[in-house]
VEXDREN-2710 file (C-alpha; in Angstrom, 1 decimal):
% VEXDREN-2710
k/r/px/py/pz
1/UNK/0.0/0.0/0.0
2/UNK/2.2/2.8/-1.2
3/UNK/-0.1/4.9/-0.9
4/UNK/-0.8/4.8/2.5
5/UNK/1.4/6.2/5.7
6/UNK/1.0/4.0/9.1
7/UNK/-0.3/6.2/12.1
8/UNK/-0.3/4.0/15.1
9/UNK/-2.1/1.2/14.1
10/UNK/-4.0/3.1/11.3
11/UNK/-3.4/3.5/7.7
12/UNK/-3.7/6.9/6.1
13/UNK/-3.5/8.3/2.8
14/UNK/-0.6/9.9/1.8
15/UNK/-0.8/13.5/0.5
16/UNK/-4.8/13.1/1.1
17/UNK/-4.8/16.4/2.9
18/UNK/-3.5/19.7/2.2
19/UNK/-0.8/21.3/4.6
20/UNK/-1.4/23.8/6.9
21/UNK/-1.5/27.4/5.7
22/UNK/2.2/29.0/6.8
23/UNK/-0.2/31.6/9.0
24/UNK/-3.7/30.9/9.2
25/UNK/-4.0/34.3/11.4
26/UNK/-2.6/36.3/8.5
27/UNK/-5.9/37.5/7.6
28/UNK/-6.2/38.9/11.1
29/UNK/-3.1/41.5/10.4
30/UNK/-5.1/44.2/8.3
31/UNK/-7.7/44.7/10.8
32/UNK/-4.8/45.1/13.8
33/UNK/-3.1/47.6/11.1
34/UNK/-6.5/49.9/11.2
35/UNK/-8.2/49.6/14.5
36/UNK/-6.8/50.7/18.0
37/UNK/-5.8/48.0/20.3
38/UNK/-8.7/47.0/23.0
39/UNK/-8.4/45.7/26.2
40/UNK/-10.6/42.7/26.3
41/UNK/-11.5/40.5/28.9
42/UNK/-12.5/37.0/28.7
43/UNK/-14.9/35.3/30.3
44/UNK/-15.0/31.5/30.7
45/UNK/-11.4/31.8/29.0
46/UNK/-10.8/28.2/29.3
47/UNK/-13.4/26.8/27.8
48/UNK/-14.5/26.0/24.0
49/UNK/-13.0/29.4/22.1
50/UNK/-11.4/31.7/24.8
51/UNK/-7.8/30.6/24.7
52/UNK/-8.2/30.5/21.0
53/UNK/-9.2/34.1/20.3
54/UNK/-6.7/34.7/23.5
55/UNK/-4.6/33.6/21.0
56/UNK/-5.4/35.6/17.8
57/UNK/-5.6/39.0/20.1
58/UNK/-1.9/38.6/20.8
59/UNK/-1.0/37.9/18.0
60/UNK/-3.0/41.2/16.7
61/UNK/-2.1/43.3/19.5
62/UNK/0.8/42.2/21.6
63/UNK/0.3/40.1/25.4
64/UNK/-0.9/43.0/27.2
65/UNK/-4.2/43.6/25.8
66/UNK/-6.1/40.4/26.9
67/UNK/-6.9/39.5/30.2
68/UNK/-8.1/35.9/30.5
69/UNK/-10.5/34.6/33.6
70/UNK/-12.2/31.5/34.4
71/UNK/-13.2/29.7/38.0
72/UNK/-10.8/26.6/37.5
73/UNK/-6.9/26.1/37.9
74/UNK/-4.6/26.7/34.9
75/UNK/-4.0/23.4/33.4
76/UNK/-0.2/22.4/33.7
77/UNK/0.2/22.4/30.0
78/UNK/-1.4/25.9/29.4
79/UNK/1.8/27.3/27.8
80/UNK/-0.5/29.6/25.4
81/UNK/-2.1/31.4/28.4
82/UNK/-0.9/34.6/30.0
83/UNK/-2.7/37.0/32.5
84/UNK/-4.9/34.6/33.6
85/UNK/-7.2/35.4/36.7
86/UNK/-10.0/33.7/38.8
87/UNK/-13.2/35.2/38.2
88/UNK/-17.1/34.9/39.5
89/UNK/-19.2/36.4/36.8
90/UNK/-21.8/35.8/39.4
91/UNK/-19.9/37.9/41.3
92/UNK/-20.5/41.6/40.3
93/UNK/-18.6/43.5/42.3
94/UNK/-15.9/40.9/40.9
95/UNK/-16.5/41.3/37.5
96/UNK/-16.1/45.5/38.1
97/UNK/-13.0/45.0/40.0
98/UNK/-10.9/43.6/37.5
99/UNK/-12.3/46.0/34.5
100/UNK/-11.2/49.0/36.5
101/UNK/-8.4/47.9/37.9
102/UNK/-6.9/46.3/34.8
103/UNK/-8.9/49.5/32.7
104/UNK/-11.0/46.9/30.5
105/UNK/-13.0/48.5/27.3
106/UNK/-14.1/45.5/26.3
107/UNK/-15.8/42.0/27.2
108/UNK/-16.2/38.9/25.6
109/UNK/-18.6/36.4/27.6
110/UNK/-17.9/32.8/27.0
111/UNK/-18.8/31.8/30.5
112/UNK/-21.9/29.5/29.4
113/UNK/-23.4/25.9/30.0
114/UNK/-24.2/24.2/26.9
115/UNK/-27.1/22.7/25.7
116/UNK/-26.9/19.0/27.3
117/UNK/-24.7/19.7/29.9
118/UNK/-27.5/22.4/30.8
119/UNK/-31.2/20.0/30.5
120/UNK/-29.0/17.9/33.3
121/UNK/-28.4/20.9/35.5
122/UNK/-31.2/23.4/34.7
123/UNK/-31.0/25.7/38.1
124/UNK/-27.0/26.0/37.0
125/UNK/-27.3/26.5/33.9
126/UNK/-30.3/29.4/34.3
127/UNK/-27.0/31.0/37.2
128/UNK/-24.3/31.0/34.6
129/UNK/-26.1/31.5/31.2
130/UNK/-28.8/34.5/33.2
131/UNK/-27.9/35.9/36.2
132/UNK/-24.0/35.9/35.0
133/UNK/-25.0/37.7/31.7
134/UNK/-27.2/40.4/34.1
135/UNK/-23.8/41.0/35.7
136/UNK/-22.0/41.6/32.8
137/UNK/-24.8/44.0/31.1
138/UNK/-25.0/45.9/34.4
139/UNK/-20.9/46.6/34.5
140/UNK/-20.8/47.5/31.0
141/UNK/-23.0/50.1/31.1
142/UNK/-21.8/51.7/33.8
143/UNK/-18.0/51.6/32.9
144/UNK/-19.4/52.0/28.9
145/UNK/-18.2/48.7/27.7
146/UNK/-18.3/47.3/24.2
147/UNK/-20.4/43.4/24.6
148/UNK/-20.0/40.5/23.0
149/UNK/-22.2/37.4/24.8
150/UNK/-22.6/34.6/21.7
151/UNK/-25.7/33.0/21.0
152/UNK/-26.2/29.8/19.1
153/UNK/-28.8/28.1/16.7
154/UNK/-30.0/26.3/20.0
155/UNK/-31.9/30.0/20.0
156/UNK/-34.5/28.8/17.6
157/UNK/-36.8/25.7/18.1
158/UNK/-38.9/23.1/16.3
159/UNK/-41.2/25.9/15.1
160/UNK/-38.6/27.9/13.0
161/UNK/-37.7/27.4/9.3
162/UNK/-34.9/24.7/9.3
163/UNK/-33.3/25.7/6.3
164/UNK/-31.2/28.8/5.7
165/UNK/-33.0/29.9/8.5
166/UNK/-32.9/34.1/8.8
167/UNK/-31.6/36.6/11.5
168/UNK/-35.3/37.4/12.4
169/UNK/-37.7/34.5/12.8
170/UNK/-39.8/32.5/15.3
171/UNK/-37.8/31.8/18.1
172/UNK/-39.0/28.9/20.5
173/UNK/-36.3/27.0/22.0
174/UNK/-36.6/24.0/24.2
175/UNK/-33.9/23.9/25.4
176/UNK/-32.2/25.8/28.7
177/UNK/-29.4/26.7/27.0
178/UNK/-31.7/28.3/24.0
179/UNK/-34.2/30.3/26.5
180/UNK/-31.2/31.4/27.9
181/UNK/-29.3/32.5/25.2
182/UNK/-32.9/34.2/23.6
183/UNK/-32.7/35.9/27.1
184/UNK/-29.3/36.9/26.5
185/UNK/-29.7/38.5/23.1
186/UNK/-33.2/40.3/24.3
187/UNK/-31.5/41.5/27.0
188/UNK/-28.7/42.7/25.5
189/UNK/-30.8/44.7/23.0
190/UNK/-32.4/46.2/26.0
191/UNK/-29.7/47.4/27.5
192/UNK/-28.0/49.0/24.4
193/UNK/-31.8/50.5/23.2
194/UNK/-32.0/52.0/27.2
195/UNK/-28.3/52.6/28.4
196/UNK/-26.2/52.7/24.9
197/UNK/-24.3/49.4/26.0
198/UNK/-22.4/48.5/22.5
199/UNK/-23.9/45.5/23.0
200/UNK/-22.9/42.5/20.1
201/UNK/-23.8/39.3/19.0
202/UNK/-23.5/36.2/16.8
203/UNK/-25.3/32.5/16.5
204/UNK/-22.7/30.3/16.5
205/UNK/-23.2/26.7/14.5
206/UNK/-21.0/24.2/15.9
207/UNK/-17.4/24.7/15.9
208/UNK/-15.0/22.4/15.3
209/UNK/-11.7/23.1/17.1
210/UNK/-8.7/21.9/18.8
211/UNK/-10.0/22.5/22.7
212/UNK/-11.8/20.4/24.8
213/UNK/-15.2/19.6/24.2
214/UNK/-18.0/21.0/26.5
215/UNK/-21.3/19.3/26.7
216/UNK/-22.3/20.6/23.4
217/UNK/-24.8/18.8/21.0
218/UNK/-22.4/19.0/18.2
219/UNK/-19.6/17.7/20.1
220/UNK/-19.6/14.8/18.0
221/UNK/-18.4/16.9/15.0
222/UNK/-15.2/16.4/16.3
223/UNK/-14.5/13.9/18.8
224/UNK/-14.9/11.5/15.4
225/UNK/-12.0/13.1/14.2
226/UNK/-10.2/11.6/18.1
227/UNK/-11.8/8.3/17.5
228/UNK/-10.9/7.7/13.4
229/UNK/-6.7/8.3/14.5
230/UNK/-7.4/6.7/18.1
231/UNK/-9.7/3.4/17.2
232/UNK/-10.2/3.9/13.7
233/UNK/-13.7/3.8/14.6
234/UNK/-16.7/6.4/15.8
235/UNK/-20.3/5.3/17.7
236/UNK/-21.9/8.3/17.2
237/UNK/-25.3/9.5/19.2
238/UNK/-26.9/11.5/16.4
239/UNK/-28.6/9.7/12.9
240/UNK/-26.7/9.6/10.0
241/UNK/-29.0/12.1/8.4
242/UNK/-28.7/14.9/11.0
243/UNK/-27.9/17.9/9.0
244/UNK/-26.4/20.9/11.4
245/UNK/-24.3/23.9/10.2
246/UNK/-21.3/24.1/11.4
247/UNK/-18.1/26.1/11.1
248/UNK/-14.4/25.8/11.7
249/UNK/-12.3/27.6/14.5
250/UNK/-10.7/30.2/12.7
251/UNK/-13.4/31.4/11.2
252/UNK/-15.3/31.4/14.5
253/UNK/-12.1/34.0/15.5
254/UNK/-12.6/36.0/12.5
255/UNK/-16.1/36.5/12.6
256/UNK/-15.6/37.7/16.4
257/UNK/-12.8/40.0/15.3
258/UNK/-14.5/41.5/12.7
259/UNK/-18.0/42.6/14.1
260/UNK/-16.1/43.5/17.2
261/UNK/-14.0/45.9/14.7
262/UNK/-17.1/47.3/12.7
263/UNK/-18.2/50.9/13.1
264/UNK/-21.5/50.7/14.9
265/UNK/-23.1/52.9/12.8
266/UNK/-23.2/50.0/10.4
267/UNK/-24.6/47.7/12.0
268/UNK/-28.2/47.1/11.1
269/UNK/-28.9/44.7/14.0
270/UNK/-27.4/44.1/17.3
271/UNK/-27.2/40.1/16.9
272/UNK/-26.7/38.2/13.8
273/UNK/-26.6/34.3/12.1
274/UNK/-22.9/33.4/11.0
275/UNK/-22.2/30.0/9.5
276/UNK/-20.1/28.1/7.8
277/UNK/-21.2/25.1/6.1
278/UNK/-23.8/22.5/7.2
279/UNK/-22.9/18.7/7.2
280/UNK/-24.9/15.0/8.6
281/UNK/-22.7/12.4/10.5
282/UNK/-22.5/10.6/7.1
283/UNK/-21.1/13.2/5.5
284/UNK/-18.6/13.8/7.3
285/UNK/-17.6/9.9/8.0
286/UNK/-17.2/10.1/4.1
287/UNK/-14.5/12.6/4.3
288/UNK/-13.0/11.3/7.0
289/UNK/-12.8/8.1/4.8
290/UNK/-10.7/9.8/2.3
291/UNK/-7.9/10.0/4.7
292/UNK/-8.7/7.1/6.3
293/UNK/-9.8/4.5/3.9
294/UNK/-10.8/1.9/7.1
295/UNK/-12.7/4.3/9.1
296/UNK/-16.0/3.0/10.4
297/UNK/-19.0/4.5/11.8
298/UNK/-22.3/3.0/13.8
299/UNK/-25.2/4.8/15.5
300/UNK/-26.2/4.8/18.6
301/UNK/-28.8/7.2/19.1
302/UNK/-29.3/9.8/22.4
303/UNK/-32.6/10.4/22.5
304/UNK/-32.7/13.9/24.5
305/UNK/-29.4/15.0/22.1
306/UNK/-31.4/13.8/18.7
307/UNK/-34.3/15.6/19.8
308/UNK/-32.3/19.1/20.7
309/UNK/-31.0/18.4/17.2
310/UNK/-33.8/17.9/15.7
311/UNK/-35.0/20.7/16.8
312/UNK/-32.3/23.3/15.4
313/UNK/-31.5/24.8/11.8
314/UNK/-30.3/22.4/9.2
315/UNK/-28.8/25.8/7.8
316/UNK/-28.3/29.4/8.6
317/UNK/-28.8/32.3/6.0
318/UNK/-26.2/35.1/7.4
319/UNK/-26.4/37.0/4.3
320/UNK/-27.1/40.4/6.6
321/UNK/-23.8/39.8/7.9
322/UNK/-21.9/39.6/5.0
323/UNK/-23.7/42.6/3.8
324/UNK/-23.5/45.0/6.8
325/UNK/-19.3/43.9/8.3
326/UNK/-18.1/42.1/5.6
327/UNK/-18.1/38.6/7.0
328/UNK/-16.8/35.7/4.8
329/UNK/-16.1/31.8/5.8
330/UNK/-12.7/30.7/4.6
331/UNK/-13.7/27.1/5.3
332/UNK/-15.7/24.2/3.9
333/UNK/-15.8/21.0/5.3
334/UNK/-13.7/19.5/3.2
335/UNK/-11.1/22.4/4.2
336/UNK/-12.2/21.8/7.3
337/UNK/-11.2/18.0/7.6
338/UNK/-7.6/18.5/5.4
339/UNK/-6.5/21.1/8.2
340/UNK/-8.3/19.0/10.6
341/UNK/-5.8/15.9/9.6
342/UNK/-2.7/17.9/9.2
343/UNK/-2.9/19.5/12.7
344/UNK/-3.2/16.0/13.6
345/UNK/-0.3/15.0/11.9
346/UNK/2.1/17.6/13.3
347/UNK/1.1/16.5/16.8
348/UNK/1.1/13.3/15.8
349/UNK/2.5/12.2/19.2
350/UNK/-0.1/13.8/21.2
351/UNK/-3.6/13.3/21.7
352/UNK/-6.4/15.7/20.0
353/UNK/-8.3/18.2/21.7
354/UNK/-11.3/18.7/21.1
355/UNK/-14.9/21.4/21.1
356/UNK/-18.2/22.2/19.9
357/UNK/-20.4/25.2/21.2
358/UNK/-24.2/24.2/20.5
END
């Protein structure tokens, strides 16, 4: 088999993905070149994205304009994270003490329970994903912060359009995480409409990355990339026809980069749909399969995560944000699993992180 390279016990096919890009954060260079550097804090900084965009600030602005917090240790191995502090966000008076003392112009709210990890813990999850976002609102408007708090497609329910689903529709989740992120974006709109808070949002699909997962919904999306190099093998809990939308990590960074960037006066809404590309577990076993010719899949099916599922957009139409701040996916899936692969590869050695955020 020539044309296959040996990875543990696995057989994968040579030159079957595409290298990775010399600097995938180039793109990120032209906004740092014509907009001031913020002071951003992060919320929840260790969790699905915040050591990523951590990462992509510094790399825009320099070490000193981020300061990362969470309400767990430092992991031993967190060699990418600087300026990191222990923070409450159901703690107010917390939250206010570090933006003044560390002069903070901006948040970024990542401090969240996802959608399964909330329906086992709902009194938790309505602490974190409410009451935490009340704190931050309150702060930010009277220290005149810009916002961003994400929301997800787990905002809209069984009784919205499923495909290419728009930025205003019926939004009925069932789901604590949804209510509470509908909450959030409601909320938010309130308190820039009443107290000018620059308040700014975005429903997130799933994201595939390289961090942990978190209790997501989606979270398959990427712990079968794990399983195909681990066990050359992936049960997964959703049915082979679930179509989600999805998008990759660096993209997630540059949509958050870019509508935190944009001029308010031209933004026509205060939270929008981003996307990427939509996919079913089929779908993406196939690709997987083009790397890995032996790679097998089987089902079997969570009945509380097919139903939050089956309950969310098969597709997202985020045309109003490509129109009003310019955004732009770089990333398809089959991008998506080639940079996926060669990540992989690199760190072949070590074992691969993981996240999804739906």
């Amino acid at each position: 088999m020539n044309n296959l390279k040996v990875f543990g016990r696995l057989q994968i096919a040579k030159r079957s993905y595409s290298p990775l890009p010399v600097d995938p954060l180039l793109r990120f260079k032209t906004i740092s070149q014509t907009q001031k550097a913020p002071k951003v804090l992060i919320t929840g900084s260790l969790g699905q994205l915040g050591r990523g965009l951590n990462s992509v600030y510094k790399y825009m602005y320099g070490s000193e304009c981020v300061v990362m917090s969470d309400i767990v240790r430092l992991p031993e191995n967190a060699t990418d994270v600087s300026d990191y502090n222990y923070l409450d966000i159901l703690n107010q008076s917390s939250i206010e003490e570090i933006v003044v003392n560390r002069n903070i112009d901006t948040i970024v709210h990542f401090s969240a329970l996802l959608s399964a990890v909330g329906e086992q813990n709902v009194p938790l999850a309505l602490q974190v994903n409410c009451r935490g976002v009340e704190n931050i609102l309150q702060v930010a408007a009277k220290h005149k912060l810009r916002v961003f708090i994400p929301s997800t497609i787990g905002a809209f329910g069984p009784t919205t359009p499923r495909e290419n689903t728009p930025d205003l529709t019926v939004q009925c989740p069932t789901t604590i995480y949804g209510v509470s992120k509908v909450y959030a974006e409601r909320l938010g709109e309130y308190f820039n409409h009443r107290f000018g808070v620059d308040f700014r949002s975005m429903r997130f699909p799933g994201i595939i990355s390289a961090t942990k997962p978190g209790g997501g919904t989606t979270d398959y999306a990427i712990q079968i990339f794990y399983d195909a190099l681990q066990k050359g093998k992936h049960t997964c809990y959703l049915r082979p026809d679930t179509r989600l939308p999805m998008m990759y990590d660096t993209d997630c960074m540059a949509s958050i980069i870019q509508l935190l960037s944009a001029e308010s006066e031209t933004l026509k809404r205060r939270t929008y749909n981003v996307t990427g590309f939509s996919f079913t577990p089929e779908e993406i076993a196939d690709a997987i399969r083009r790397v890995i010719p032996s790679f097998e899949i089987d089902y079997d099916i969570c009945p509380i995560r097919q139903a939050i599922a089956d309950s969310w957009p098969m597709s997202l139409d985020d045309s109003e944000a490509r129109k009003d701040w310019g955004w732009n996916p770089e990333y398809g899936l089959e991008e998506t699993v080639q940079v996926m692969f060669a990540l992989l590869r690199r760190e072949e050695d070590k074992p691969t992180k993981i996240v999804s955020t739906a």
